[in-house]
C-alpha positions as CSV (number, residue, x, y, z in Angstrom):
1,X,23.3,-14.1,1.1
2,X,20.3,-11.8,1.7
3,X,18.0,-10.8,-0.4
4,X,18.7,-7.6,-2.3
5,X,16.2,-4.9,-2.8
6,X,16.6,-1.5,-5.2
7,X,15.5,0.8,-8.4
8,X,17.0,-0.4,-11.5
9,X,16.7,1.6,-14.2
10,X,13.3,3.5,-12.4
11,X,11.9,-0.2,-11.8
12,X,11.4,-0.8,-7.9
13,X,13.1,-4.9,-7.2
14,X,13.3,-7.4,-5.0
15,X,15.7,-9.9,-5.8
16,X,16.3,-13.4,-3.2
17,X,19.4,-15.2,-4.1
18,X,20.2,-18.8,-5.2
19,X,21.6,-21.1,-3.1
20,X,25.4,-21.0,-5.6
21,X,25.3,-18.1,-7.0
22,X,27.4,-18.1,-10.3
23,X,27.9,-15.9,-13.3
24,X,25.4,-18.7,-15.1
25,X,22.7,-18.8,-12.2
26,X,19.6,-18.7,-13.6
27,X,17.4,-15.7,-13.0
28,X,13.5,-15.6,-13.1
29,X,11.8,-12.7,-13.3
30,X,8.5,-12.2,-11.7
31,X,5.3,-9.9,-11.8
32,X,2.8,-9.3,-9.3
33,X,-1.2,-8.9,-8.9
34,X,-2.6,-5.7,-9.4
35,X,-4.9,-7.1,-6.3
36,X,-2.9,-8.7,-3.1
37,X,-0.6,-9.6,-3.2
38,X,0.4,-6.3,-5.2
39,X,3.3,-5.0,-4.8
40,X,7.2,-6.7,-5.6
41,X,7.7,-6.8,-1.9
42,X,4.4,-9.3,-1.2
43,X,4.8,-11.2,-4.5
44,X,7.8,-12.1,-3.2
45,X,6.8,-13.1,0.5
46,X,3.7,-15.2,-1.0
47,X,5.8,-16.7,-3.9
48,X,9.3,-16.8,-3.2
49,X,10.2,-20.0,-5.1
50,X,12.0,-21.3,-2.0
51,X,14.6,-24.2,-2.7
52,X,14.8,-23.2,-6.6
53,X,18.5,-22.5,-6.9
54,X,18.1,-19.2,-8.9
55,X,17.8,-15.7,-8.7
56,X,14.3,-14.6,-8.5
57,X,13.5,-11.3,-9.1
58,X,10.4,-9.7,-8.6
59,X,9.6,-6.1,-10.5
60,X,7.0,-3.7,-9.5
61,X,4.5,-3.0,-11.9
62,X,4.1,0.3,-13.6
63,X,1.1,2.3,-11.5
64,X,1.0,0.6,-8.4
65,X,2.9,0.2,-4.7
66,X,5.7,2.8,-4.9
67,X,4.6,3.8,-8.3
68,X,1.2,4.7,-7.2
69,X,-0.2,8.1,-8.9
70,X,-0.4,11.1,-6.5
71,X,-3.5,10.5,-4.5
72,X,-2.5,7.0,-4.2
73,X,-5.4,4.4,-4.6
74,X,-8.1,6.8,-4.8
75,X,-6.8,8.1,-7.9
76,X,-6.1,5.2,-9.2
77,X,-9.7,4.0,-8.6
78,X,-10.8,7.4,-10.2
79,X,-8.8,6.6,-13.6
80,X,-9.6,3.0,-13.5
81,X,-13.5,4.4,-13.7
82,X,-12.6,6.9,-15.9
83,X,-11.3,4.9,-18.7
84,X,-10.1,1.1,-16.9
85,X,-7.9,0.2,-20.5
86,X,-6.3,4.1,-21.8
87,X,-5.9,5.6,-18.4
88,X,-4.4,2.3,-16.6
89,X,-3.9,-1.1,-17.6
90,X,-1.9,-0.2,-20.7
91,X,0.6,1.6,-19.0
92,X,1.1,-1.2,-16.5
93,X,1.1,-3.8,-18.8
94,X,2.6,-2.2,-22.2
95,X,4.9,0.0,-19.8
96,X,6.8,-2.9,-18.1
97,X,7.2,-4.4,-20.9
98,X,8.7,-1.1,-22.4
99,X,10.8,-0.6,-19.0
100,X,11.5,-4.5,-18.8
101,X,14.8,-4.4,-21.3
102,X,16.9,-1.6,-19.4
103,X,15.9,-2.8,-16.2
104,X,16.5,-6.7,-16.5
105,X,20.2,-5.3,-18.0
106,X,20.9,-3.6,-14.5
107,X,19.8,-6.1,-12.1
108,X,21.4,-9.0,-14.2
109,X,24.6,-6.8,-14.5
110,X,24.3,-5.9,-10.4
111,X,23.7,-9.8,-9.4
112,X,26.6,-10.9,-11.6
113,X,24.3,-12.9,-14.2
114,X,25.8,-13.5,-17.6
115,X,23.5,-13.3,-20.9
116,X,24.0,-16.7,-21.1
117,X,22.3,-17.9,-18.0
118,X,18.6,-19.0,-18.6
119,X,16.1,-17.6,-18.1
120,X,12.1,-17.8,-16.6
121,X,9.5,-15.6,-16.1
122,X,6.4,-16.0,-13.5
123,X,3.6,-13.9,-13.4
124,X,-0.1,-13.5,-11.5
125,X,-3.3,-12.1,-13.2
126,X,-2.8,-9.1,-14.6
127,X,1.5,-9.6,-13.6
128,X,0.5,-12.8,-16.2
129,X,-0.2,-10.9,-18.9
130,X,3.5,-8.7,-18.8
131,X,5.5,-12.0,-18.2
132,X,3.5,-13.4,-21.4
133,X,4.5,-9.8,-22.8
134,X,8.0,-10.3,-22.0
135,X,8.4,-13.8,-23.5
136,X,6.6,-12.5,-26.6
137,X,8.3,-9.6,-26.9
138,X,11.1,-8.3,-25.6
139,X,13.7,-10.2,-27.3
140,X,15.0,-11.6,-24.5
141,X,15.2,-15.6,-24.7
142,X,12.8,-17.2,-22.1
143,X,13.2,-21.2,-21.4
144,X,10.2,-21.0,-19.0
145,X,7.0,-19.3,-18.0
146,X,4.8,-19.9,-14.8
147,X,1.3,-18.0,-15.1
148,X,-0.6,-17.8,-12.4
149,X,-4.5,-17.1,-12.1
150,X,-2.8,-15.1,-16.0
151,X,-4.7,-12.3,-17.8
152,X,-4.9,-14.2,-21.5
153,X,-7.2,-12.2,-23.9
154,X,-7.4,-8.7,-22.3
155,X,-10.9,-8.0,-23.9
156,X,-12.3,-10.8,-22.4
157,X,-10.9,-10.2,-18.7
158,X,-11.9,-6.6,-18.6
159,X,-15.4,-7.3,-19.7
160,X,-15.9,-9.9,-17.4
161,X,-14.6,-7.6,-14.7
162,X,-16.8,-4.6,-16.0
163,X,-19.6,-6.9,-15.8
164,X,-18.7,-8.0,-11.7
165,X,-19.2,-4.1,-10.9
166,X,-22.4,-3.7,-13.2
167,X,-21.4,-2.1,-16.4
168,X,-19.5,-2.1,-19.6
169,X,-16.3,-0.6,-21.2
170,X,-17.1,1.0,-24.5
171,X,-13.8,0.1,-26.5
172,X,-12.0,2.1,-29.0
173,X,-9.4,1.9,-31.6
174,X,-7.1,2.6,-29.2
175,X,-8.1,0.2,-26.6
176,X,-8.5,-2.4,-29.1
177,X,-4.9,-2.5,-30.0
178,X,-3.9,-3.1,-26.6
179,X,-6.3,-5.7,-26.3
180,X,-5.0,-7.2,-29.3
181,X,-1.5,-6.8,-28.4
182,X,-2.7,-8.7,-25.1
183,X,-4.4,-11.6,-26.7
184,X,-2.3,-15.0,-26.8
185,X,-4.6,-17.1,-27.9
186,X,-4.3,-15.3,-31.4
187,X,-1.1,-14.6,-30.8
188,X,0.2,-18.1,-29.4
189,X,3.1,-18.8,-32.0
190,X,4.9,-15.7,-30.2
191,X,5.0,-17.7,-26.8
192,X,5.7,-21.1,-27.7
193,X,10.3,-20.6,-27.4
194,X,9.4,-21.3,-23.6
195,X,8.4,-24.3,-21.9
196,X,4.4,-23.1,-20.2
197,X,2.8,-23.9,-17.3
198,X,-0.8,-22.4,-16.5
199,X,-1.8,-22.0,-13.0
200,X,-5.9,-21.4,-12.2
201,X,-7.9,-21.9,-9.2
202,X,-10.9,-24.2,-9.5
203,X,-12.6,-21.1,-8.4
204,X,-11.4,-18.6,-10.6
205,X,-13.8,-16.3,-12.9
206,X,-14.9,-18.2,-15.7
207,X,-14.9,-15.5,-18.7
208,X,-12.3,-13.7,-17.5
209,X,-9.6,-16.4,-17.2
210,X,-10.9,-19.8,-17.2
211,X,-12.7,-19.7,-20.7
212,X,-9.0,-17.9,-22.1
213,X,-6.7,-21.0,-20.7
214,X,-8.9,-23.3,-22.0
215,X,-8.4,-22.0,-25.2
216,X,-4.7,-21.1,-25.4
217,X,-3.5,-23.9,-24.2
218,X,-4.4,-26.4,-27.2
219,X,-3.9,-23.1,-29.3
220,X,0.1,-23.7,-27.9
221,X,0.0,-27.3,-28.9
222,X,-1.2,-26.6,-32.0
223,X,2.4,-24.5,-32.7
224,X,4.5,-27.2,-31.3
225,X,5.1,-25.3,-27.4
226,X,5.5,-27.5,-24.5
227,X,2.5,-26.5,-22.2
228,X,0.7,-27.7,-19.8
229,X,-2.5,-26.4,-17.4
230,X,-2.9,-26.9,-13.4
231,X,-5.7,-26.4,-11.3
232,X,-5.4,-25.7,-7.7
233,X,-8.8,-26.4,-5.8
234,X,-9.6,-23.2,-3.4
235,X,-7.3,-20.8,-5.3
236,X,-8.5,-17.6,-6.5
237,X,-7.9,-14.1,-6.1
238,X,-9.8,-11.8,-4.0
239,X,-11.9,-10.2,-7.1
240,X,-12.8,-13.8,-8.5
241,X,-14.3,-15.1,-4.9
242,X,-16.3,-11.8,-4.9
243,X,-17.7,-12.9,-8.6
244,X,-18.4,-16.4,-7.3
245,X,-20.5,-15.2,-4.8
246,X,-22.4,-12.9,-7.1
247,X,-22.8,-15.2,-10.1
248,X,-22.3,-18.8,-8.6
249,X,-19.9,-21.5,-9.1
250,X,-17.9,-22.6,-12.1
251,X,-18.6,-25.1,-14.6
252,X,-17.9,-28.0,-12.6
253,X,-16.3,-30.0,-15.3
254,X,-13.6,-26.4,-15.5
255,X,-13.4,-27.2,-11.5
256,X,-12.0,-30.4,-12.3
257,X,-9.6,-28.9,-14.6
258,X,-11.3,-30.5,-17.6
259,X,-11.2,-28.0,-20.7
260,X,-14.9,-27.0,-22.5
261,X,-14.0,-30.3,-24.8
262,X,-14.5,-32.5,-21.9
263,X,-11.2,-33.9,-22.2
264,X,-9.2,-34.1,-19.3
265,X,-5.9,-31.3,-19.5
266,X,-3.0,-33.7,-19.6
267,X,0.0,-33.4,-17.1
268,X,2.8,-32.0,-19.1
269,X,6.8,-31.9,-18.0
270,X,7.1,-29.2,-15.5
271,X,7.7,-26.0,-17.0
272,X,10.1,-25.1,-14.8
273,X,12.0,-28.2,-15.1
274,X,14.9,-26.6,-17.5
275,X,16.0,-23.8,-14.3
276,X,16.0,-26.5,-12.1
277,X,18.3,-28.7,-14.2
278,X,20.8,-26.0,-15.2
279,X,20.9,-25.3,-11.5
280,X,21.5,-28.8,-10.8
281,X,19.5,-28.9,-7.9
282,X,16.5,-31.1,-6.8
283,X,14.8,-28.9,-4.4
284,X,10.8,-28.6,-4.7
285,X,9.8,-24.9,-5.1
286,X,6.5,-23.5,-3.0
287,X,3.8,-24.2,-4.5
288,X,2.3,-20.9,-5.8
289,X,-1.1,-21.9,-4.5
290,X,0.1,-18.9,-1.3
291,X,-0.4,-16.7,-3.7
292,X,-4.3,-16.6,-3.3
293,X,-3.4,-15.6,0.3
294,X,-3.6,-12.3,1.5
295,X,0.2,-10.5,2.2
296,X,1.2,-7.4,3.1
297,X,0.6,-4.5,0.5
């Protein structure tokens, strides 16, 4: 079967098949990098989850590849400097999440998927912080989550970024809220129905998501979830090897994927473990490492 691409309800897809498809397949749905590889289409060349014997389907984010606002990435730039939180990264990340519910209904109703069929969610960066969104709060019952390189605690990432380009957001009550709404350390009890696996390079910025999975993912223990934190040496995306260079390397104890405690993060049961046994296959899935890679846009 070949993969399937379309619009469902005004959200752009991708979707590549399982190997046996079935009306209780399991279906992951996955978010992409606002940086490469940022569209649905490249997520799903650089992560494509080969040998996992479910439907993966990867949604274009609200604001970016087809989506883009007239005058394309220039005008995105211009409301990014504008006002980064109110003119842009709510609507992408509050707006899948308001889109996810009717669009997750038509796909699963065009591939065949029942409601009973599990189901996982995978995410990059700022794609991190909607899947996080969706297992929070959409109501839809998630038995895994893969975050990759995640956004965590919104404030934090977008005043480390504002720092990288040599100023600072002023907040408001309005971007607070979507801050808070974005913050899962705080708001960890809300994630912990899945089984979690954190994803970061060993080079990856330090404020803006190393410092935040070091602290959500004993604030997941701490409610009982089933979490665990990987480190991939070389991995980061483009916008974190652009901070290395201008502010140095990370705490080397963070590069050995030690949390600021000094204790070493333990190796918990893979978090995508329950897809794989309801599909009742033993195939290893890519390693989402290729994601740092650069794809086409």
């Amino acid at each position: 079967m070949d993969e399937l691409t379309g619009i469902a309800a005004g959200v752009p897809f991708v979707a590549l098949p399982p190997v046996s498809p079935g009306p209780d397949t399991p279906i992951v749905v996955a978010y992409h990098l606002l940086d490469a590889p940022r569209t649905e289409v490249a997520f799903a060349a650089a992560v494509p989850l080969t040998g996992l014997n479910a439907w993966r389907v990867y949604f274009g984010l609200p604001m970016s590849g087809s989506r883009l606002p007239a005058g394309g990435r220039e005008e995105l730039w211009r409301l990014i400097l504008e006002d980064a939180v109110l003119n842009v990264h709510q609507h992408v990340t509050l707006g899948a999440l308001a889109e996810f519910p009717a669009a997750f209904a038509a796909v699963r109703d065009r591939l065949g998927v029942s409601e009973a069929a599990p189901v996982g969610v995978l995410g990059g960066s700022m794609g991190g912080a909607v899947a996080q969104l969706v297992l929070a709060d959409s109501g839809v019952p998630i038995t895994a989550a893969v975050l990759i390189n995640p956004v965590v605690r919104f404030r934090n990432t977008i005043d480390a970024l504002s720092a990288i380009h040599n100023t600072t957001y002023k907040w408001s009550a309005a971007s607070e809220a979507v801050a808070e709404q974005i913050d899962f350390v705080r708001r960890a009890a809300a994630l912990r129905g899945a089984a979690l696996r954190y994803i970061t390079g060993a080079d990856d910025m330090v404020e803006a998501i190393l410092d935040p999975v070091a602290q959500v993912v004993p604030a997941l223990r701490e409610v009982g979830a089933t979490v665990d934190w990987q480190v991939v040496p070389g991995m980061a995306p483009r916008v974190g090897r652009r901070a290395r260079r201008r502010r140095g390397p990370a705490d080397p104890a963070r590069r050995r994927g030690r949390s600021p405690g000094g204790g070493v993060v333990p190796a918990a049961p893979d978090a995508v473990r329950r897809l794989r046994e309801s599909s009742h296959k033993s195939h290893r899935p890519d390693t989402p490492a290729s994601v740092a890679r650069d794809t086409s846009e």
